[in-house]
N, C-alpha and C positions, 0 to 999 in steps of 0.2 A: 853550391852545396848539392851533392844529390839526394834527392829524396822523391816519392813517388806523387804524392798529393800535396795541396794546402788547405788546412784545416783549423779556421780561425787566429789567421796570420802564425799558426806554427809547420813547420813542417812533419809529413808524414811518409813513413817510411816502413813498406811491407817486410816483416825480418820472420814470416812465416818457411821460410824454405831455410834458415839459418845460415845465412849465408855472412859468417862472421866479418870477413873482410871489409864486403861493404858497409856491414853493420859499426864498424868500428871507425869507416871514413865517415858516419855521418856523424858519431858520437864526438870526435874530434874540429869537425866543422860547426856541432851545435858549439862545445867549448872553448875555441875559436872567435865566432861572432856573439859567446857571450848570450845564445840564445836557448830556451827546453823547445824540446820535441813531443811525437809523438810515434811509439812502434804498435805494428796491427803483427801477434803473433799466436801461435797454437797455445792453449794454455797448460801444459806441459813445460814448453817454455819457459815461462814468466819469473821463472826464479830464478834462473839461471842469467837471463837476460838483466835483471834487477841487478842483481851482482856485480855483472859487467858495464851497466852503464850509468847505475847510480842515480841521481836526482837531476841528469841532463834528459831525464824522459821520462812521458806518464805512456802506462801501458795499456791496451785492450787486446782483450785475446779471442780467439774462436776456441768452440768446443769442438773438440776432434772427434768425439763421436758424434754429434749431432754432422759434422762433414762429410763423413764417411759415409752415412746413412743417407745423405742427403746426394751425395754427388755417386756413390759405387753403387747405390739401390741393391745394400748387402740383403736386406729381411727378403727382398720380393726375390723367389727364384721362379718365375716367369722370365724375368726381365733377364734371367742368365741363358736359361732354355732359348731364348726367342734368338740370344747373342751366339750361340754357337750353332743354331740353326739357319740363321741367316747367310753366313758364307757359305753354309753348303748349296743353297737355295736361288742364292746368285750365283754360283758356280753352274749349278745346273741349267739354268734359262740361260746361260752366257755359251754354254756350251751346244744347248739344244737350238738358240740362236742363230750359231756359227757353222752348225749342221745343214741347218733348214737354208741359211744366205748361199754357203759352198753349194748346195743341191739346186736353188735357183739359177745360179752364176753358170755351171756347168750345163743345163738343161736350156739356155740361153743360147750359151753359145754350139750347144748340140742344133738345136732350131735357127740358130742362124747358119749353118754349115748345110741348110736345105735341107736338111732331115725331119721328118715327123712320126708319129708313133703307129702311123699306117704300113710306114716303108717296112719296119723292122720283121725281119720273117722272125715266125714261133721257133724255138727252138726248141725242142724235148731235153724233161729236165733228165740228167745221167746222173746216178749216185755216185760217181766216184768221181765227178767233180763238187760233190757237197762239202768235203770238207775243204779242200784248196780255199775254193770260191768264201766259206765261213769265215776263212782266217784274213782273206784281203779287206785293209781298210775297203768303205765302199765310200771314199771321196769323188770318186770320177767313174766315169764308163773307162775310160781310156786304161783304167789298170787289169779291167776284168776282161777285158778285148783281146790284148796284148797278152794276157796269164793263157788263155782260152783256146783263140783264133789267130794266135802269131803262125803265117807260114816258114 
C-alpha cells in the first residue's frame, strides 16, 4: 500500500498537493485490506476529500493561512527587500571577485615574463587616446599594447 507514514498502526497519507491519483490508489488499498486511514490535507480541502473517500479515512488539515505566513514570511517585507537585494549583492562580489583574480593572474604572469614596474618607461598621457583606451575592457595589458604600440 502506499502511504507516507504509520500512525498508530494506520496508515498515513499526505494528500495536501491533491494529488488524486495517488489519493484514490490508497483509498482503494485501505478498501481492499478491509483497513481506515489517515489523510494530512489543506483545509480547503476537507470536504471535498470527505466526499471522495468516505468513512475509509479520518481527516487532519493544515490552515493555509497560518502556512503561508509561516513558510512565504508574507507580513515581513524586510525578508522581501533583503530577497531581491541579495542576488544583486552576490552578483557584485562575484563579479568584483573575478576582476580582482583576472588582475592577479595577469600581473603574475606579467612578473614572471621578467618584468617589473621599474622597467616600464612613463608614457605621457595623449588625449586622443582617452577615449579608445576608455572603451577597451581593461582584462589584460596585452589588449591596451596591441590597440596602442602595435608596429
Amino acid at each position: 500500500m502506499e502511504h507516507d507514514a504509520v500512525r498508530m498502526g494506520q496508515p498515513v497519507l499526505l494528500a495536501y498537493d491533491f494529488d488524486m491519483l495517488r489519493i484514490s490508489r490508497f483509498i482503494t488499498a485501505l478498501k481492499l485490506q478491509r483497513q481506515t486511514g489517515h489523510l494530512i490535507c489543506f483545509d480547503f480541502q476537507k470536504e471535498a476529500l470527505l466526499l471522495y473517500c468516505g468513512d475509509a479515512v479520518t481527516i487532519s488539515t493544515i490552515d493555509l493561512a497560518k502556512f503561508e505566513r509561516t513558510f512565504f514570511l508574507i507580513d515581513n517585507k524586510k525578508h522581501w527587500i533583503s530577497l531581491i537585494a541579495l542576488p544583486i549583492l552576490i552578483f557584485t562580489l562575484l563579479y568584483a571577485g573575478g576582476y580582482l583574480a583576472q588582475f592577479l593572474i595577469n600581473y603574475q604572469s606579467w612578473s614572471a615574463a621578467g618584468n617589473t614596474p621599474e622597467m616600464e618607461p612613463l608614457r605621457p598621457f595623449l588625449p586622443e587616446h582617452f577615449l579608445p583606451a576608455s572603451l577597451l575592457l581593461p582584462y589584460s595589458r596585452t589588449a591596451y599594447t596591441e590597440f596602442f604600440y602595435a608596429s
